[in-house]
C-alpha positions as CSV (number, residue, x, y, z in Angstrom):
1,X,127.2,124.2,42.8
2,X,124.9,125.9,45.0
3,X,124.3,124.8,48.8
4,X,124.6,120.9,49.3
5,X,122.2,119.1,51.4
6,X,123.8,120.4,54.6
7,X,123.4,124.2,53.6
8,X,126.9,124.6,52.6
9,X,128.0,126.5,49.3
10,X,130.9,125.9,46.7
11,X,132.1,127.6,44.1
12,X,131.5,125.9,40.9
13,X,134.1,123.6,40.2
14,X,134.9,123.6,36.8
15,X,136.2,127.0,36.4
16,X,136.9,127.6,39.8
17,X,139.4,128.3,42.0
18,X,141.3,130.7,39.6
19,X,144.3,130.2,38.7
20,X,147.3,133.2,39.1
21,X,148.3,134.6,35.8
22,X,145.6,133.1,33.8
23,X,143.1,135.1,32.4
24,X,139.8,136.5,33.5
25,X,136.9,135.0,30.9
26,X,133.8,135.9,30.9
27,X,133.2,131.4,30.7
28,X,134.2,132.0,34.7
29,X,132.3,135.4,35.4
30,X,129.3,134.3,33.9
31,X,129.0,130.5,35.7
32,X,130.1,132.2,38.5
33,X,128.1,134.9,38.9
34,X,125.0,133.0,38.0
35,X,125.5,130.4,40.8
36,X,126.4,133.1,43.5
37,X,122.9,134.3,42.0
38,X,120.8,131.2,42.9
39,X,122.8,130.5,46.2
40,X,121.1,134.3,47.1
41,X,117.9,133.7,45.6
42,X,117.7,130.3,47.7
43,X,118.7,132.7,51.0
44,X,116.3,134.1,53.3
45,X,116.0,137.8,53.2
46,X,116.5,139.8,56.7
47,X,113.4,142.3,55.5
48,X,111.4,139.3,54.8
49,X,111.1,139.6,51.3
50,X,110.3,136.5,49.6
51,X,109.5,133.1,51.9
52,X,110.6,129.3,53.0
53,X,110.3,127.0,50.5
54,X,110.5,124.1,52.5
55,X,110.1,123.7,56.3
56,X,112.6,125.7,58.4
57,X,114.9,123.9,60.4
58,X,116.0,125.4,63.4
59,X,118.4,124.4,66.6
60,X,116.4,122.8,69.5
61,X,117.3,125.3,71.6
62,X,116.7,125.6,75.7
63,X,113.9,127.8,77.6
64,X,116.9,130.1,78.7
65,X,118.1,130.0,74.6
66,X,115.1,129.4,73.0
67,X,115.5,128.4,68.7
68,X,112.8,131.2,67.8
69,X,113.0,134.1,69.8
70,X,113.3,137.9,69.2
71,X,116.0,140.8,69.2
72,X,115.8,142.2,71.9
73,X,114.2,139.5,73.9
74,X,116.6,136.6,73.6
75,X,115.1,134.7,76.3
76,X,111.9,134.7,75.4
77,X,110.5,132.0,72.4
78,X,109.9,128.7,71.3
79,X,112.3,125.7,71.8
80,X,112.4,121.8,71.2
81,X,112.1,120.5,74.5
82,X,112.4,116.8,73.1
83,X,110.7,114.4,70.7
84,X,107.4,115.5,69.5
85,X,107.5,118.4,72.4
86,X,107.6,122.1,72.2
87,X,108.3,124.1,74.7
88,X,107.1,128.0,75.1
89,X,109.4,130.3,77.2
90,X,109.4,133.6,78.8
91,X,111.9,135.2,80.8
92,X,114.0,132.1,80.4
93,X,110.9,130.4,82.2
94,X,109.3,127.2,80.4
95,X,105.9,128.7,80.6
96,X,103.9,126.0,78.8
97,X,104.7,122.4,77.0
98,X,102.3,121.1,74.0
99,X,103.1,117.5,73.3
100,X,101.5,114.3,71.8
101,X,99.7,113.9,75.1
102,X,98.3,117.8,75.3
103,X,99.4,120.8,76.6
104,X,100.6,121.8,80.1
105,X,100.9,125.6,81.2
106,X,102.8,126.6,84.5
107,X,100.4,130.0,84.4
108,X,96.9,130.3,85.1
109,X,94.8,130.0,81.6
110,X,93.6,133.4,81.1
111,X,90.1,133.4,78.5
112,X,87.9,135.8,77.6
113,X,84.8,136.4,79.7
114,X,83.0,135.0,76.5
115,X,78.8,134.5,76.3
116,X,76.1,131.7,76.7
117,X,76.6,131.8,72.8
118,X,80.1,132.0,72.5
119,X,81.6,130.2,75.3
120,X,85.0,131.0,76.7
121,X,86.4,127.4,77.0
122,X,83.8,125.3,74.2
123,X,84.4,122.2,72.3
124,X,85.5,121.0,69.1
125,X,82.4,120.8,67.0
126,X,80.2,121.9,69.5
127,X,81.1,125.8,69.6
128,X,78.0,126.7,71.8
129,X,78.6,124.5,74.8
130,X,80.8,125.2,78.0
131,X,81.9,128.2,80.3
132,X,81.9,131.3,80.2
133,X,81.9,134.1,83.0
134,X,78.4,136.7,82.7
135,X,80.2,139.1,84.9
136,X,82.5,140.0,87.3
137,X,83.2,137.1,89.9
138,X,80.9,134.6,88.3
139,X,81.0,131.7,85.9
140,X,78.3,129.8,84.1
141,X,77.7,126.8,82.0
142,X,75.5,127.0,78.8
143,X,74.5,124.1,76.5
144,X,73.3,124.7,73.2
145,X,73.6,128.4,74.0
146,X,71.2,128.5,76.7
147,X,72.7,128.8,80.1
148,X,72.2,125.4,81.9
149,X,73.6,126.4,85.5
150,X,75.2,130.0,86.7
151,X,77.5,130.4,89.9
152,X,77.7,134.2,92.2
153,X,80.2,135.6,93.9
154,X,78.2,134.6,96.8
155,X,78.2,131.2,95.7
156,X,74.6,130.9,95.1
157,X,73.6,128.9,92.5
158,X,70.9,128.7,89.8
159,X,70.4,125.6,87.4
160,X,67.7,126.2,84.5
161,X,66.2,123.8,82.3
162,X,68.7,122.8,79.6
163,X,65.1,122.4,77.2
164,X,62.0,125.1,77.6
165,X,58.9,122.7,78.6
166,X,61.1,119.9,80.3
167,X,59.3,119.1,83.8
168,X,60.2,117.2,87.3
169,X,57.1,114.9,87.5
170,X,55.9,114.6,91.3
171,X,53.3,111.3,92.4
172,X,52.1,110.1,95.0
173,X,53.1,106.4,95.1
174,X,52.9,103.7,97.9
175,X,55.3,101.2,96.5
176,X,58.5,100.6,98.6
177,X,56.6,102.8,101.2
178,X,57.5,105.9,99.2
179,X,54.9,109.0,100.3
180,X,56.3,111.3,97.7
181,X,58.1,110.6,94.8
182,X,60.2,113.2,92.2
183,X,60.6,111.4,88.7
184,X,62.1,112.3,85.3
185,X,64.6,112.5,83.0
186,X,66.7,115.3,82.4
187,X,69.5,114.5,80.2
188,X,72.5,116.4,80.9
189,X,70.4,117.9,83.5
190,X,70.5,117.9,87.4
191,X,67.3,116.8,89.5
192,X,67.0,118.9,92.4
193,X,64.3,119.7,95.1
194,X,64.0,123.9,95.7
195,X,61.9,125.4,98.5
196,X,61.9,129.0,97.9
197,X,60.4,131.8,100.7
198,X,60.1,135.1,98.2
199,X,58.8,137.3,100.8
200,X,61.6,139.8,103.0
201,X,59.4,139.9,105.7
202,X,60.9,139.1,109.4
203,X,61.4,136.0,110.4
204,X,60.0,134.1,106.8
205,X,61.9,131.4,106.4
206,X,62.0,128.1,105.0
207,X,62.0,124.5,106.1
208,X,62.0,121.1,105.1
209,X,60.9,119.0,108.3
210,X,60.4,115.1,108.6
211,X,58.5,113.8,111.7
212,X,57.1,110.9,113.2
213,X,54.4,110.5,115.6
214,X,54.6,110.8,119.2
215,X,55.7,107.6,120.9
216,X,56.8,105.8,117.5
217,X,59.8,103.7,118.0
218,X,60.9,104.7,114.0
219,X,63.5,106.9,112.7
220,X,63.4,110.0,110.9
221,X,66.4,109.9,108.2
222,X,67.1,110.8,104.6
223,X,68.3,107.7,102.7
224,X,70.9,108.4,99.3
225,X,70.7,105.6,96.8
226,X,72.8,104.5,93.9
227,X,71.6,102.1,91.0
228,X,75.0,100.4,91.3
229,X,74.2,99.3,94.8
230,X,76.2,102.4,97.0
231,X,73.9,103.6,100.0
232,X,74.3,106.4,102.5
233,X,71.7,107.2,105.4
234,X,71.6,110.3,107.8
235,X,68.9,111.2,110.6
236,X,67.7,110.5,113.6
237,X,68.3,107.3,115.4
238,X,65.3,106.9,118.2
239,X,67.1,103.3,119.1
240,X,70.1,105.4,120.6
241,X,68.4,108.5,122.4
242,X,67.3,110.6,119.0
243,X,71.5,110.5,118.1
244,X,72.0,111.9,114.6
245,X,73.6,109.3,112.7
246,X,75.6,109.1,109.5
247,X,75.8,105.5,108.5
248,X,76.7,103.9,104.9
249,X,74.2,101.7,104.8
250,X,70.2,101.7,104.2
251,X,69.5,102.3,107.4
252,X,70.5,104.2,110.6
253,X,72.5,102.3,113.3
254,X,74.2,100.0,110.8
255,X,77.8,101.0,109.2
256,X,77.6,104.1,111.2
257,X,80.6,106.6,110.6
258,X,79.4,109.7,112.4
259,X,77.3,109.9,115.7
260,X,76.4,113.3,117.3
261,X,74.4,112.7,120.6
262,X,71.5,115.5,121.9
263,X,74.1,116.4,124.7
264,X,76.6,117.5,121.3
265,X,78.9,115.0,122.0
266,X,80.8,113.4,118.6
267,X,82.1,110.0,117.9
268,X,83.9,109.0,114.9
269,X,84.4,105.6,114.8
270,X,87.6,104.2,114.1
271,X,88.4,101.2,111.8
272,X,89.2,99.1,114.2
273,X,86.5,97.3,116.3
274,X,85.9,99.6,119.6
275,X,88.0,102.4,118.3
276,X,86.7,105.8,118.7
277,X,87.1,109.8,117.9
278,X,85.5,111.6,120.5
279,X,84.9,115.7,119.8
280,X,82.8,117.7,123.1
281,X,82.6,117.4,126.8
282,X,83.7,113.7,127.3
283,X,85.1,111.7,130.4
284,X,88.4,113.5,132.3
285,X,87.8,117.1,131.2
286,X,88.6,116.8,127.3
287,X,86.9,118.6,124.7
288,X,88.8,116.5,122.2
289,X,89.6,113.0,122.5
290,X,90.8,110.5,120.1
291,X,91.1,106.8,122.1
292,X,92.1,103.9,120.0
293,X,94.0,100.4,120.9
294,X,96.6,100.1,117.8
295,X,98.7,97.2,119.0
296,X,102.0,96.9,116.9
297,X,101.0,100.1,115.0
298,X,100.7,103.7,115.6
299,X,98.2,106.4,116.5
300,X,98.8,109.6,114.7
301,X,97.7,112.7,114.1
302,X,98.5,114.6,110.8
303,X,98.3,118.0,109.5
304,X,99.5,118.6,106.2
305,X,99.5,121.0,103.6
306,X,100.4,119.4,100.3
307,X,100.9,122.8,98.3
308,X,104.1,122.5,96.2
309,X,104.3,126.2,95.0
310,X,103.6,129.0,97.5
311,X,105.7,129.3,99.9
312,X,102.7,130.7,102.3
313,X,101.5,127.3,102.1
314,X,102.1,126.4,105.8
315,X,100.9,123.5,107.9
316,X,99.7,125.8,111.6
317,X,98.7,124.1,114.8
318,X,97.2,126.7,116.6
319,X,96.5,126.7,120.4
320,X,94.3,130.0,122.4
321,X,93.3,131.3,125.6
322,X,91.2,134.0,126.2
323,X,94.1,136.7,127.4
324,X,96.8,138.1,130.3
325,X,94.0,136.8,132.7
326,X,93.4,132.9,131.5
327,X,95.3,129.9,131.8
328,X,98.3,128.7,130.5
329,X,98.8,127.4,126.3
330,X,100.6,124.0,126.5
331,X,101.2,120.4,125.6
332,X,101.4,117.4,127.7
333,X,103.4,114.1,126.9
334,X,102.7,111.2,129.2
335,X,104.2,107.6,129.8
336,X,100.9,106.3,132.0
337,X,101.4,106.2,135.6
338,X,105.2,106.7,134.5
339,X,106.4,110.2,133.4
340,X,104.6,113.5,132.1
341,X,106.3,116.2,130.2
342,X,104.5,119.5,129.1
343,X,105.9,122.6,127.3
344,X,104.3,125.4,126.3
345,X,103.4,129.6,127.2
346,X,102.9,130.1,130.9
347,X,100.6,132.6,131.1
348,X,101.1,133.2,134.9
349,X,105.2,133.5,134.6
350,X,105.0,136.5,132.1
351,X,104.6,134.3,129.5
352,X,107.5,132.2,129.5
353,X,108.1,129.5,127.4
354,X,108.6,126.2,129.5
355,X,109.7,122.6,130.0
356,X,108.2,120.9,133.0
357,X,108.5,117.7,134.5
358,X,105.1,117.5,135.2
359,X,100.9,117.7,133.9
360,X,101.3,121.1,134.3
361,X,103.6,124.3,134.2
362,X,105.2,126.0,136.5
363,X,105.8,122.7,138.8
364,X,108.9,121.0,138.3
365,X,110.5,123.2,135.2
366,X,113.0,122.4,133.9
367,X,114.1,125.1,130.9
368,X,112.7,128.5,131.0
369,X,113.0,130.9,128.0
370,X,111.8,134.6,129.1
371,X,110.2,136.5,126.1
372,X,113.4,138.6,125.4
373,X,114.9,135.2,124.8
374,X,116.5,135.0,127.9
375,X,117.2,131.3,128.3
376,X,117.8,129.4,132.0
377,X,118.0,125.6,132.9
378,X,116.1,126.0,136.3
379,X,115.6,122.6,137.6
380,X,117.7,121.6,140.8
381,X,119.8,118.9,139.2
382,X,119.9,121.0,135.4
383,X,122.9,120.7,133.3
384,X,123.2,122.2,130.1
385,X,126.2,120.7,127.5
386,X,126.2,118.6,124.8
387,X,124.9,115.1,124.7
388,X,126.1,111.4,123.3
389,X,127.1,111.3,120.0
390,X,128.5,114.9,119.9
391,X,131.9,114.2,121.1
392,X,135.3,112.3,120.7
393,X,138.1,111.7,121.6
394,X,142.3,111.6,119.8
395,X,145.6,110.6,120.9
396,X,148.7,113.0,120.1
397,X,151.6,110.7,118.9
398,X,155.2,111.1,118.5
399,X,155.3,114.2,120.7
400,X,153.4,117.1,122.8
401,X,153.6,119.0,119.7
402,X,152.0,117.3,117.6
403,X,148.5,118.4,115.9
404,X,145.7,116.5,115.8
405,X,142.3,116.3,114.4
406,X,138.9,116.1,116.1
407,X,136.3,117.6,114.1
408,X,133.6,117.4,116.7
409,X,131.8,119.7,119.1
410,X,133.6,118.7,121.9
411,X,135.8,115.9,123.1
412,X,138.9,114.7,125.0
413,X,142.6,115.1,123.8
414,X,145.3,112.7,125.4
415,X,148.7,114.0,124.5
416,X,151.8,112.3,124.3
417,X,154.0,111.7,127.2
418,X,157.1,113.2,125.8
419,X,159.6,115.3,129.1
420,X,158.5,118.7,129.1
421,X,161.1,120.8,131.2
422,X,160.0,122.7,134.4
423,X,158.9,126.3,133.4
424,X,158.8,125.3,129.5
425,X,155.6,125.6,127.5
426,X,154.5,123.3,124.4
427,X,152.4,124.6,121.9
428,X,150.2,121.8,119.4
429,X,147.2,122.2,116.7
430,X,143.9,121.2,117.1
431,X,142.1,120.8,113.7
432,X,138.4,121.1,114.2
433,X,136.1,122.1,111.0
434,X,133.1,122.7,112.9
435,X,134.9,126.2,114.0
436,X,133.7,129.5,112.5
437,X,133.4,132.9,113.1
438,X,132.7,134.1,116.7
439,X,132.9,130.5,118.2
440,X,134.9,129.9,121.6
441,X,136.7,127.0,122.3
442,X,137.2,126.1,126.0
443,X,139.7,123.8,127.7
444,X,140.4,122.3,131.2
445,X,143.1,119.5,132.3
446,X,141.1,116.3,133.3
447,X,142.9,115.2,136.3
448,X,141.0,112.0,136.2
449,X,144.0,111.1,133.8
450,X,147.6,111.3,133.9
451,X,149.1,114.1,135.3
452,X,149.3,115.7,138.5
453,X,147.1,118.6,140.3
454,X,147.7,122.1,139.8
455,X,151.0,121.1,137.6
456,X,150.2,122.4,134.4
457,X,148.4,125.4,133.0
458,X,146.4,125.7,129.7
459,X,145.8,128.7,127.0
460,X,143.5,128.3,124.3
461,X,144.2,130.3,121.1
462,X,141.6,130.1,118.1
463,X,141.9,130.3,114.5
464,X,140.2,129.9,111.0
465,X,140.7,126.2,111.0
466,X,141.2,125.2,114.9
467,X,142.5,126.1,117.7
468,X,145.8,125.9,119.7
469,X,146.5,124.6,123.0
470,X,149.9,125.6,125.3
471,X,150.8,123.3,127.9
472,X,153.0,124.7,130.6
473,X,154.8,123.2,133.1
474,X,154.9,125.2,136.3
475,X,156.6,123.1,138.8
476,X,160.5,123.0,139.4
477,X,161.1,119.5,137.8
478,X,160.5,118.0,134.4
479,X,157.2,116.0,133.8
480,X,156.5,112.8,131.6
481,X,152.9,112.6,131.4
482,X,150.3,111.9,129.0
483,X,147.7,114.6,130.0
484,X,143.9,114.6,129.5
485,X,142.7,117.5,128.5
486,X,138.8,118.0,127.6
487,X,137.5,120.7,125.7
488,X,133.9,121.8,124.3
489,X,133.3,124.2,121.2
490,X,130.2,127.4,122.1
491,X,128.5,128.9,118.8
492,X,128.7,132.6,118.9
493,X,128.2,135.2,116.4
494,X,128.6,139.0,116.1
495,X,125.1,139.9,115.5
C-alpha cells in the first residue's frame, strides 16, 4: 500500500494482518517486504542521502517555533506568517517578512561597501547603477559605473558629470530682465552654480553678492521658480526698512511667511489675518513671543518626538540661567488682570522648587520642595489633604459591628445606632482595597454628627485588606448614637 495521500502507511492488505497459527509464506514476506521497501525509499534520509521529490510541506509554524529551524537553535528559522507571507526569525524575534507586497526587515539592512561598478544596493537589469559607500563614513551614487554624486563624513558634497563633455551653458540674455542666465540639460543630472576659492591663504573667501544702486527703491532677492506654476522669493525688502523676507510668491512683500528686521527681530506670521510669531527683543521684555487671537479655538504649543522604538527618544523643554549668581528658572500662568501662577527653581531660596501666587517667586508661595525633597505647604491659609472626588462616604446597618466597604482614599463612616454599654468597646471592619504595605489609616469622631463630646474613643488597627475601628464608650451610661467618624488613608513605604 505504501503512504496514502496524507503520508500515512498500511500494510498491504491482501496478505496482511497475519493470522495466528497459519503459516509464514514467503507470498506474505515477499509483498511485504517489498512495500516496507518503497515506503523507505519514498522517506527522507536523516544524513541527507537522496532528495524531495515533490515540494516539502511543512507546519506554518510561529517566530518563537519556526517550521524550518535547526538543532540546536529551535528558535531561530523560517515560518508561515500567513497567506503568501514568510516570516524570518531569530531569537524568537520576527526579524524580516517577504510578502506579495515586498519585504520588510525590523534590522538595519547591512550591504557590502560595494564600488562605482558594482554597486551595493543596484537594480534589476541595471547592475551598474546605485549606492555604494567608497570608504569609511561616506556613500556615493554612480550611474553607468561612473560616480554621479559622492557624500563625506563632513557632509561635503561633490556631484560630477554623469557624461564626460556634458556642459552648463551660461548667456547673457535680456529677456524677462534676466542679466545672467545658466541653461542646459542634464538628464539625470543636477544643475548647480559652484564658486570655489582654491587658495588657503587668510582671509580668501568666497561670495556671491547682489546689489542695487544707491538710492534705488528696488529689492535685492533670489526668486525659485517651478514650470508647474510654484514660486518662492527671499531677499531684501527696501519697501519695509531692508527686512529680509521669505514670501511664496514672485515677489517680496506678497505671501510673506518669514520676516527678519535689521534690528534681528522675527515674525512668523500666523494663518490667521493679524496673527503673529514674534522671536527677539519685542514689546514687554520677551525674547519669545507668540501673540495670536484664536476665538473658539486654541493656541498651542507642541513638542513632540514621534520615535516609536528607543526608548531615549524623549520630548525635553529645557530652561537656563547662567549659575548660583543669576535669576530664578520658572513658568508663569496668567488669567489677565485676574490671577498669575508661576512654578519653577528659585535660585535665591537654595534652589527650591516653588509654587507662587504671583509673576514671580518667592512672593506669595504657596508649596516649597527643598532639594533633599523636603516638601512644605508655606502659604498662610495652606492646607494639604485630598481633594473632591477622592472621598466617600457608608452607612453601617444592622449593628455597630458591622463591616463595611469604602474603597476610597478617605471618607466618612456613619455607624449604626445600636446601645453600646458604658465602658464596653465595639469592634467593626473597614474594607478598603486601596490599602497596601506601609500605608496608615487615621481616624477622628466628627462631632458635627451624632454623638456627644469627649464620649467615645477610637483605635485604628490595619490589615492586608482594611482596617479596623473600636469604639468605646467611656462614660457611666449606655449610648444610642449613630456616630460620624471620618477617616483619611497616607501612602507610606519602607524604602
Amino acid at each position: 500500500m505504501s503512504r496514502d495521500a496524507s503520508g500515512n502507511y498500511t500494510l498491504p492488505g491482501v496478505v496482511n494482518p497475519v493470522v495466528s497459527g497459519t503459516a509464514i509464506t514467503s507470498t506474505w514476506g515477499n509483498s511485504t517486504l517489498a512495500d516496507l521497501q518503497t515506503a523507505m525509499t519514498d522517506s527522507l534520509d536523516r544524513n541527507g542521502r537522496g532528495s524531495m521529490l515533490a515540494p516539502l510541506k511543512a507546519t506554518d509554524g510561529t517566530n518563537a517555533l519556526p517550521s524550518l529551524t535547526f538543532a540546536n537553535d529551535t528558535n531561530t528559522g523560517i515560518y508561515r506568517i500567513g497567506t503568501d507571507s514568510i516570516g524570518f526569525a531569530t531569537g524568537a524575534v520576527l526579524r524580516l517578512t517577504l510578502d506579495t507586497a515586498g519585504f520588510t526587515s525590523t534590522l538595519p539592512w547591512v550591504a557590502p561597501l560595494g564600488a562605482v561598478g558594482t554597486p551595493s544596493y543596484a537594480f534589476v537589469g541595471d547592475l551598474n547603477t546605485g549606492f555604494y559607500s567608497p570608504g569609511a563614513d561616506q556613500i556615493a551614487v554612480s550611474i553607468n559605473g561612473v560616480q554621479a554624486a559622492a557624500w563625506s563624513a563632513n557632509r561635503n558634497a561633490v556631484f560630477n558629470a554623469p557624461v564626460a563633455g556634458d556642459t552648463v551653458k551660461a548667456t547673457a540674455v535680456s529677456g524677462g530682465g534676466a542679466a545672467f542666465k545658466a541653461e542646459g540639460t542634464l538628464a539625470g543630472g543636477l544643475m548647480f552654480n559652484f564658486i570655489e576659492n582654491l587658495s588657503a591663504a587668510a582671509g580668501s573667501g568666497t561670495a556671491n553678492i547682489m546689489k542695487v544702486s544707491a538710492g534705488s527703491t528696488g529689492d535685492v532677492y533670489h526668486r525659485l521658480d517651478r514650470a508647474d506654476g510654484g514660486f518662492w522669493a527671499f531677499g531684501s525688502d527696501t519697501s519695509a526698512t531692508n527686512a529680509f523676507k521669505l514670501s511664496a510668491a514672485v515677489t517680496l512683500g506678497t505671501s510673506d511667511v518669514l520676516d527678519i528686521t535689521t534690528a534681528g527681530n522675527w515674525t512668523l506670521p500666523a494663518p490667521s489675518s493679524g496673527d503673529t510669531l514674534s522671536i527677539g527683543a519685542v514689546s514687554g521684555g520677551y525674547s519669545w513671543r507668540s501673540s495670536v487671537t484664536m476665538t473658539g479655538g486654541n493656541v498651542a504649543a507642541l513638542l513632540e518626538n514621534s520615535a516609536t522604538t528607543n526608548g531615549a527618544s524623549h520630548s525635553l523643554w529645557q530652561q537656563f540661567v547662567g549659575g548660583a549668581n543669576a535669576g530664578d528658572v520658572y513658568a508663569n500662568y496668567r488669567v489677565s488682570g485676574v490671577t498669575d501662577w508661576s512654578f519653577g527653581l528659585d535660585n535665591s531660596d537654595s534652589d527650591a522648587f516653588k509654587w507662587s501666587l504671583s509673576t514671580v517667586l518667592g512672593t506669595n508661595d504657596i508649596f516649597r520642595m527643598s532639594t533633599t525633597g523636603a516638601v512644605a505647604v508655606v502659604g498662610s491659609a495652606g492646607t494639604l489633604g485630598y481633594g473632591t472626588g477622592a472621598g466617600g462616604t457608608v452607612t453601617q446597618i444592622t449593628s455597630k459591628a458591622t463591616s463595611v466597604t469604602l474603597n476610597k482614599a478617605c471618607g466618612t463612616i456613619v455607624t449604626h445606632n445600636a446601645a453600646l454599654a458604658a465602658g464596653a468597646t465595639v469592634y467593626f471592619n473597614v474594607a478598603n482595597s486601596l490599602l497596601s504595605g506601609a500605608d496608615t489609616v487615621v481616624a477622628n469622631h466628627d462631632l458635627s454628627g451624632s454623638g456627644g463630646a469627649q464620649a467615645y474613643r477610637l483605635e485604628v488597627e490595619r490589615f492586608s485588606t482594611g482596617f479596623v475601628i473600636g469604639i468605646t464608650n467611656i462614660t457611666a451610661g449606655s449610648l444610642s448614637e449613630a456616630l460620624t467618624i471620618n477617616f483619611a488613608v497616607i501612602k507610606g513605604a519602607t524604602s
